[in-house]
FIBATOR-736118 format. One record per residue (C-alpha): residue number from 0; x negated, y, z. Coordinates in Angstrom, 1 decimal. Layout:
! FIBATOR-736118
ATOM pos      X      Y      Z
ATOM NUM      X      Y      Z
...
END
This chain:
! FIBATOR-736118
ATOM pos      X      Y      Z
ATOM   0  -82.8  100.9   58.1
ATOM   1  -80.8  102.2   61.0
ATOM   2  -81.8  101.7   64.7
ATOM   3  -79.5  102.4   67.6
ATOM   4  -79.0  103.5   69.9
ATOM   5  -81.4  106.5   69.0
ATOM   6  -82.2  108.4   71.3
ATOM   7  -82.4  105.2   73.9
ATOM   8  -83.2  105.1   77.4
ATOM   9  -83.5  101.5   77.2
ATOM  10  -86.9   99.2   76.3
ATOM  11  -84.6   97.4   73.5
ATOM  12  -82.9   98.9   70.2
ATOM  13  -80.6   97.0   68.0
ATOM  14  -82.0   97.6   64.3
ATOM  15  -80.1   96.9   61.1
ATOM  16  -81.7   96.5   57.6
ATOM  17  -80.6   95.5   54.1
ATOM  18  -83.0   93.2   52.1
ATOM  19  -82.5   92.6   48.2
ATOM  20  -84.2   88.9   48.5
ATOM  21  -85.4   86.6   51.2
ATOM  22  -89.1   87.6   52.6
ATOM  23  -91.0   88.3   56.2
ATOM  24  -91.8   91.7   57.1
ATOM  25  -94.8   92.7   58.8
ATOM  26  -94.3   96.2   61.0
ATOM  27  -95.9   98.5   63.5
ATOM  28  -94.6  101.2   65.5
ATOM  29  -96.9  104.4   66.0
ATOM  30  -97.1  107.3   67.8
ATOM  31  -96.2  111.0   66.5
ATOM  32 -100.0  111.7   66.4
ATOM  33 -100.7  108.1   64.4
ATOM  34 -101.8  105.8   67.2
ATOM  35 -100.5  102.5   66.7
ATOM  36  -98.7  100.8   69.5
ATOM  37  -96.9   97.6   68.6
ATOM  38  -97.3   95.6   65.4
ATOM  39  -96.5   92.0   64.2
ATOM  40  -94.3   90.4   61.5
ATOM  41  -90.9   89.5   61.6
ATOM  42  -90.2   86.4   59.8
ATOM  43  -87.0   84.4   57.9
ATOM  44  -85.4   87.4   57.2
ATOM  45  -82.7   86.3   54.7
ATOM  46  -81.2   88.1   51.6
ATOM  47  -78.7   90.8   52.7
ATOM  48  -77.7   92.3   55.9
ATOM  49  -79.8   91.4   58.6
ATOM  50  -79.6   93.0   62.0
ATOM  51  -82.1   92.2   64.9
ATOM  52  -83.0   93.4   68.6
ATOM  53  -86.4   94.6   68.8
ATOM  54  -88.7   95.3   71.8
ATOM  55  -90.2   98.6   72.7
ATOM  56  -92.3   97.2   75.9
ATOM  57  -94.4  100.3   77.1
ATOM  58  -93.1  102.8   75.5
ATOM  59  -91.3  105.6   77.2
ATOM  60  -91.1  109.2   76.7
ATOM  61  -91.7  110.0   73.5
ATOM  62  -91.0  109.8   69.9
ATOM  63  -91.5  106.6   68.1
ATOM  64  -92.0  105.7   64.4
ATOM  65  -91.3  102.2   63.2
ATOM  66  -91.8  101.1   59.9
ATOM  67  -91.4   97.9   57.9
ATOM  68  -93.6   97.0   55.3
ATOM  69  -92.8   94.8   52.3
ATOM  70  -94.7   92.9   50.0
ATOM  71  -97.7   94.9   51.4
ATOM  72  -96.3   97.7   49.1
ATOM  73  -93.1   98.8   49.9
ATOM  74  -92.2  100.3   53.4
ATOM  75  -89.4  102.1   55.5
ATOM  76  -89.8  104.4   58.3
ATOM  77  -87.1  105.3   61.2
ATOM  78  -88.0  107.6   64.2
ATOM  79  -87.2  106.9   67.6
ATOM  80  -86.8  108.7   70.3
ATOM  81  -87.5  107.3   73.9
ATOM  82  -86.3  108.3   77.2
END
């Protein structure tokens, strides 16, 4: 997963992911100290690239962690910093 731009001054961030089969993700973006800000799902993902804009309402000034989680198993993590 890649996320740009990073560090971002802006409430928006383009983020680019590869999946190995079609799914939805479920996510949630936390603090640095573990409190959970944002969460949903993200559905009709397809096999492949996949490249999405994502929201970061409310958040501003500090370093961000969002992670996708697969198959309620498998996850992956990017830090973002906000402006």
């Amino acid at each position: 997963m890649t996320v740009s731009p990073n560090p971002t001054d802006s409430s928006t961030v383009r983020i680019n992911f590869k999946m190995a089969y079609a799914t939805n993700i479920d996510y949630f973006v936390s603090t640095m100290d573990g409190k959970i800000v944002l969460d949903g799902e993200i559905e009709d993902t397809t096999q492949g690239d996949n490249s999405m804009n994502f929201e970061l309402d409310g958040i501003a000034n500090q370093t961000v962690i969002i992670t996708f989680i697969f198959d309620n198993k498998f996850y992956v993590s990017q830090k973002v910093i906000v402006k």
